[in-house]
C-alpha positions as CSV (number, residue, x, y, z in Angstrom):
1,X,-1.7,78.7,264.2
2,X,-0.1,81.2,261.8
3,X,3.6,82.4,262.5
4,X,2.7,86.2,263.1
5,X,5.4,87.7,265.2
6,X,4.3,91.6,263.9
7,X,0.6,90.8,265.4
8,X,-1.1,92.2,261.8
9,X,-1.4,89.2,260.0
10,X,-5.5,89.6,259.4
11,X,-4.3,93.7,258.4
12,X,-0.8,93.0,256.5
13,X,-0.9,89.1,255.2
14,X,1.9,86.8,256.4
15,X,4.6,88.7,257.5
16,X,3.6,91.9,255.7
17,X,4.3,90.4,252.1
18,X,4.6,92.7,249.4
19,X,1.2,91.2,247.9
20,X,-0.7,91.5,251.4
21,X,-1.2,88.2,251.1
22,X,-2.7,85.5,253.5
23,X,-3.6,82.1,251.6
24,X,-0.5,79.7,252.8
25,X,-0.6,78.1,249.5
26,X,0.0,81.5,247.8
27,X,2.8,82.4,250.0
28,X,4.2,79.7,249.4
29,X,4.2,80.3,245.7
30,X,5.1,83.6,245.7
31,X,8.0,82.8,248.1
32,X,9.7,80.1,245.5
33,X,9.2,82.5,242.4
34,X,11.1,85.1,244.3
35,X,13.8,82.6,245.3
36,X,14.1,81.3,242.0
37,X,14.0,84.8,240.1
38,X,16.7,85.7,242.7
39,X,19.1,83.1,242.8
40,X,21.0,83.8,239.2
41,X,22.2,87.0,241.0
42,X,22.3,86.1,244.6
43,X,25.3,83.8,243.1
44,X,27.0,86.4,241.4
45,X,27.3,88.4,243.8
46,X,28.9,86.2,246.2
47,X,31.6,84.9,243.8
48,X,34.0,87.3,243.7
49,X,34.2,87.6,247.5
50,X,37.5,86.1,249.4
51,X,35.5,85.1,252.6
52,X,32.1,85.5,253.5
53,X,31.1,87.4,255.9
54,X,27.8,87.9,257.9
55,X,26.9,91.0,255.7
56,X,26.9,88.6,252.4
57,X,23.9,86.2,254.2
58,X,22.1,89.5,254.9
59,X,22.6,90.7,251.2
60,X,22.1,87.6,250.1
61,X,18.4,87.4,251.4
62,X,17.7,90.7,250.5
63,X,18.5,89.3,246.7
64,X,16.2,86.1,247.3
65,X,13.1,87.9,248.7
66,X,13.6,91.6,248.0
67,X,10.7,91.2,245.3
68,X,8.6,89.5,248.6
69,X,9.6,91.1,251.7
70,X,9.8,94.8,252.3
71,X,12.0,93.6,254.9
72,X,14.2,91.3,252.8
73,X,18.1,91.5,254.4
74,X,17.3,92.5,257.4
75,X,17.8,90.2,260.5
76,X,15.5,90.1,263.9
77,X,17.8,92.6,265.7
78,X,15.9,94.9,263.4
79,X,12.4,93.0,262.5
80,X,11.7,91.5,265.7
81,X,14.1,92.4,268.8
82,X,12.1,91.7,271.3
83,X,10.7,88.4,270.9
84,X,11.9,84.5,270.8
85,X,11.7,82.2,268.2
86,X,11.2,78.6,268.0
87,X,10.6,75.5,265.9
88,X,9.4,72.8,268.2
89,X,11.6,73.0,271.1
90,X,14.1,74.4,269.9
91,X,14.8,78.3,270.6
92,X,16.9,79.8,267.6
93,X,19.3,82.4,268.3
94,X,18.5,85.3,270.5
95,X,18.1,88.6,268.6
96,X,21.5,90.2,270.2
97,X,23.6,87.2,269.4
98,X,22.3,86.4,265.6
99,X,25.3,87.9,264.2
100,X,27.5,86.1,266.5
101,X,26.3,82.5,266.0
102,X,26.6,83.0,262.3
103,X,30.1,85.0,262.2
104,X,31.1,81.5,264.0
105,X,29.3,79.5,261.1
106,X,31.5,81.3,258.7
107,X,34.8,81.1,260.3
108,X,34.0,77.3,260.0
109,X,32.7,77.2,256.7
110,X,35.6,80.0,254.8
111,X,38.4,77.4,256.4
112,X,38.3,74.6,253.5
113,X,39.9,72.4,255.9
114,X,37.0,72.1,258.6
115,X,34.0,72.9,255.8
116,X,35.2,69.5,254.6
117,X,35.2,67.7,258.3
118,X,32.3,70.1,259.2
119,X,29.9,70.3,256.8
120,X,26.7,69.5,259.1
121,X,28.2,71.5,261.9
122,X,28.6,74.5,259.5
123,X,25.2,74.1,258.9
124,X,23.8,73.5,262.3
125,X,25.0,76.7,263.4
126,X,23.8,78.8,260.2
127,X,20.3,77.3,261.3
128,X,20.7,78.1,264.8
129,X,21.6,81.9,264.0
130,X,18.2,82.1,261.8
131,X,18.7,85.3,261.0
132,X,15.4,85.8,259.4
133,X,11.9,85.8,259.9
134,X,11.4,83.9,256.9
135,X,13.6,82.3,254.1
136,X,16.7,80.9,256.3
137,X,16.7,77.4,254.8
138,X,16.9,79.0,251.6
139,X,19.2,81.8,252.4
140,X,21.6,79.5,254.2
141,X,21.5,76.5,251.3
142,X,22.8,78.9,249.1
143,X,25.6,80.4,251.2
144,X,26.7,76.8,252.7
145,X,27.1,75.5,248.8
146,X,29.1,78.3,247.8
147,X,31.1,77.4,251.1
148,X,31.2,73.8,250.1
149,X,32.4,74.6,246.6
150,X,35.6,76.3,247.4
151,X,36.4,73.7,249.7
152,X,35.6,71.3,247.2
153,X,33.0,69.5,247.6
154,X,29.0,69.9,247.1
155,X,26.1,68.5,248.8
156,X,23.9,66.5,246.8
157,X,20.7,67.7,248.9
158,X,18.2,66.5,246.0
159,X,18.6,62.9,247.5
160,X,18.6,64.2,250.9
161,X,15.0,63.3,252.8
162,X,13.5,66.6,254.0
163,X,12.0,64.8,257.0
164,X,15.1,63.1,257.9
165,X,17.5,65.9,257.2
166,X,15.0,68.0,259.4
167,X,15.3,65.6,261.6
168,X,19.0,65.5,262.4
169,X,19.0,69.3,262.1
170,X,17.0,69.7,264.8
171,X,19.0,67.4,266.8
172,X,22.4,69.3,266.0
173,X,20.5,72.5,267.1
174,X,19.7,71.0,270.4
175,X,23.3,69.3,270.6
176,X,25.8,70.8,268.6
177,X,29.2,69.9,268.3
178,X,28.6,66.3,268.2
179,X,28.6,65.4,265.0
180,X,24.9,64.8,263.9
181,X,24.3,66.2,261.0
182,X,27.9,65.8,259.8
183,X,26.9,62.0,259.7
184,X,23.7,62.3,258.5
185,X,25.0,64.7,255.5
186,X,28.2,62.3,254.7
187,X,26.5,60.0,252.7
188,X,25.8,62.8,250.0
189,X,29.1,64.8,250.0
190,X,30.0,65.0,246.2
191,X,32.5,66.6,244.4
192,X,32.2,70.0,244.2
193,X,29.7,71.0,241.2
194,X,30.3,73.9,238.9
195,X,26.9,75.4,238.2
196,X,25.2,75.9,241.7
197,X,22.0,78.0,240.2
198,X,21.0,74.5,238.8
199,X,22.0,72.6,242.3
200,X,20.4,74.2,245.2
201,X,16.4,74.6,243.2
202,X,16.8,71.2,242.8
203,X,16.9,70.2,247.2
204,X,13.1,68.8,248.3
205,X,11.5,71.1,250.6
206,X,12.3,74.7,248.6
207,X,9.3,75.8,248.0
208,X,8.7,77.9,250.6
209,X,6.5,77.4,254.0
210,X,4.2,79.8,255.9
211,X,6.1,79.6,259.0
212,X,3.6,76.5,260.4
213,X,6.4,74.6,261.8
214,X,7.4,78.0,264.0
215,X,6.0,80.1,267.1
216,X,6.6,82.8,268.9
217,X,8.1,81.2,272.5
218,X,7.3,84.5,274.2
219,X,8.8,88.4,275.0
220,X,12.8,88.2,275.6
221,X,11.6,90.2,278.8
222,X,10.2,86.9,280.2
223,X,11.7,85.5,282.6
224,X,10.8,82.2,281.8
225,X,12.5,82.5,278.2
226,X,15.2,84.1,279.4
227,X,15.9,81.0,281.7
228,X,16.0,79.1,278.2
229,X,18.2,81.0,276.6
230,X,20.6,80.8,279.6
231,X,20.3,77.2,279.7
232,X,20.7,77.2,275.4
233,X,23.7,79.4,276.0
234,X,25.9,77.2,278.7
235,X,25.1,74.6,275.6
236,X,26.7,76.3,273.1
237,X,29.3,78.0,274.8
238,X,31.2,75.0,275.4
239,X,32.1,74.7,271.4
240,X,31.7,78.5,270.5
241,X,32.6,80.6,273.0
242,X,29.8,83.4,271.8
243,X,27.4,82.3,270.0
């Protein structure tokens, strides 16, 4: 089943593309030439800044999918506030508490100290926030290296197994705090690399999706999804405290 959380996909394409478009494997194209044409200055623009901060992962989609997306940089508080979103069992961030989950990503990941011993848990959070409808992996890869390299270190994700890495990801989602993805990633901490525009294309799995691996769990008026977020949030309050 497609991933249509606007309900026009047969009227608008996937996720009201730019190009109208519905063919997954045309997405999918048009998806990675965006990310690729984008990435140069997505980059640039986040060198020069002393921390990140949540509005840098917004701009920085906007710069990765502007030419995709009319709705590039903006998050589901704003695209789609009033539903839940899943891959597989596990329910990403609510809408109200996106910017939360990743403001605690960052304060991790601009500390050198715990990037270093928290790489994966960094990451697991980023992923739990999913900001965006579409284009989180992406989004995130790029932010988590440039958090990497000023702690001093790089990921070396083109030996990384997409299936296993997805894998423990999903796991740290559902357990965070414990160190999954951490070990998973350890084997492939390298020192830090200099030119990241040539690192991050080359991870497997960049190419983009059509949102096949994602659903819509419901309306965040249910009271059935509501119950899952409460029992999500009791989870990950015990290591965040608000996300």
């Amino acid at each position: 089943m497609t991933f249509d959380p606007f309900g026009d996909f047969e009227s608008r394409g996937y996720l009201r593309n730019i190009a109208q478009e519905k063919d997954p494997a045309i997405v999918r194209r048009l998806e990675h030439a965006s990310f690729t044409t984008g990435i140069d200055d997505a980059f640039e623009a986040l060198k020069n800044k002393k921390a990140l901060t949540y509005s840098d992962v917004l701009s920085t989609h906007k710069i990765l999918f502007e030419a995709m997306y009319p709705w590039a940089g903006q998050d589901r508080s704003q695209t789609a506030p009033k539903i839940a979103i899943s891959r597989g069992s596990v329910l990403f961030a609510h809408p109200r508490y996106i910017q939360n989950a990743i403001q605690h990503a960052l304060k991790l990941g601009n500390d050198p100290k715990a990037m270093r011993g928290k790489a994966g848990e960094v990451m697991g959070y980023l992923a739990h926030g999913h900001p965006f409808l579409d284009g989180n992996g992406r989004t995130i890869m790029v932010v988590h290296s440039v958090l990497a390299q000023r702690a001093g270190f790089s990921v070396d994700w083109a030996s990384t197994d997409k299936t296993a890495y997805l894998q423990a990801l999903t796991k740290e989602l559902d357990d965070p705090g414990k160190g999954i993805l951490d070990k998973y990633l350890e084997p492939y901490i390298r020192p830090a690399v200099t030119d990241l525009k040539e690192h991050i294309p080359a991870a497997k799995g960049l190419d983009g999706g059509t949102g096949d691996d994602h659903k819509v769990r419901g309306s965040n008026d249910d009271p059935v999804v509501i119950a899952e977020y409460k029992q999500q949030q009791l989870k990950r309050d015990e290591h965040t405290g608000d996300a």
